[in-house]
N, C-alpha and C positions, 0 to 999 in steps of 0.2 A: 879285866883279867889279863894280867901279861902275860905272853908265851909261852915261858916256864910255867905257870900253874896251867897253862890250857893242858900240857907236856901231861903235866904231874896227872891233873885230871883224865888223860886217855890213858897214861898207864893204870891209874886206880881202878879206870873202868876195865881194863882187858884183864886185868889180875881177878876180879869179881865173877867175869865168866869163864876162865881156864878156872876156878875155884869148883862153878857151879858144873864144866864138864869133864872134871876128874872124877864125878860121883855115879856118871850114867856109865853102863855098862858097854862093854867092846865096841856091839856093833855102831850103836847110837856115836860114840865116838871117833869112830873110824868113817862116819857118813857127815851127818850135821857137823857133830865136835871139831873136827879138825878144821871146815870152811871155815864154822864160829871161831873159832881161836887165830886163826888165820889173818881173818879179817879187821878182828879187834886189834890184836898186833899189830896190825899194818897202819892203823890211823897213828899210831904213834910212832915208829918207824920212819913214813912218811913225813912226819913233821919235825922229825929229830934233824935226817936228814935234808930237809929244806933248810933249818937253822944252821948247816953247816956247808949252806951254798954260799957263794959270795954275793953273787947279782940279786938285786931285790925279783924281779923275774923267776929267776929260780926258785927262791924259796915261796913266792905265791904259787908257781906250778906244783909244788910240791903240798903244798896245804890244801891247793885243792882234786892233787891224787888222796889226799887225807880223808877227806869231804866223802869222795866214792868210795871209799873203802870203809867209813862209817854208814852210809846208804846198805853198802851189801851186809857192814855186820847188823841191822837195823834187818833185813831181809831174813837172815838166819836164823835171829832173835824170833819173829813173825815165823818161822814154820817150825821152830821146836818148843812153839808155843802150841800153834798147832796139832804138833803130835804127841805132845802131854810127855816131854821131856821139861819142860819150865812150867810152872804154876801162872797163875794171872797175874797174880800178886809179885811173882819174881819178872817177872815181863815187864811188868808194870815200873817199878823198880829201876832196870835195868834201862829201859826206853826214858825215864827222866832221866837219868844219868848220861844218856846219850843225847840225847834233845839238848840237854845244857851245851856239850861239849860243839854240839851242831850249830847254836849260836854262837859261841866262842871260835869257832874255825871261822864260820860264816864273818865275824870281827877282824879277825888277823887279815883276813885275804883282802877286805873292804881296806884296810890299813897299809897294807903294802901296798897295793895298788893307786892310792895314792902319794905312797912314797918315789913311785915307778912314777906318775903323771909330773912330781914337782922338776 
């Protein structure tokens, strides 16, 4: 997968759960919601702008600020699953969709880094 669909895929995913925490109420959204959204954002964010670094350096630091910021949304996911804000089934869901994207980052940074070594 090239960059751009890794791109395409973390925004698909963050769009899926600002979807899923437009439906819970205030406070749920003002506690979880907003870290969750936060963080989904951020793995794409992060790798937009890595794409718009010059240095190969750069943009692997940058994918793998991507990386920890699908770990926390991956953590968020895990306790508003817990508190019966997401079903199993939407966890479930959500965490293949991120597991994919976690090998696809996990690709790009093994790639640039040896673009960095040649």
């Amino acid at each position: 997968m090239d960059a751009q669909k890794v791109f395409d895929l973390s925004m698909e995913c963050s769009q899926k759960i600002w979807d899923r925490v437009m439906e819970w109420k205030y406070f749920e959204k003002d506690t979880i919601g907003k870290q969750l959204v936060r963080s989904a954002d951020s793995v794409s964010a992060n790798l937009i702008e890595g794409a718009g670094r010059y240095h190969f350096k750069d943009r692997n630091l940058f994918s793998i600020y991507s990386r920890g910021s699908l770990f926390e949304t991956h953590c968020w996911l895990e306790k508003a699953k817990n508190r019966g804000l997401i079903t199993k089934p939407q966890f479930d869901e959500l965490k293949m969709d991120y597991d994919l994207l976690h090998l696809e980052i996990n690709k790009m940074i093994q790639n640039t880094r040896r673009q960095i070594l040649k």
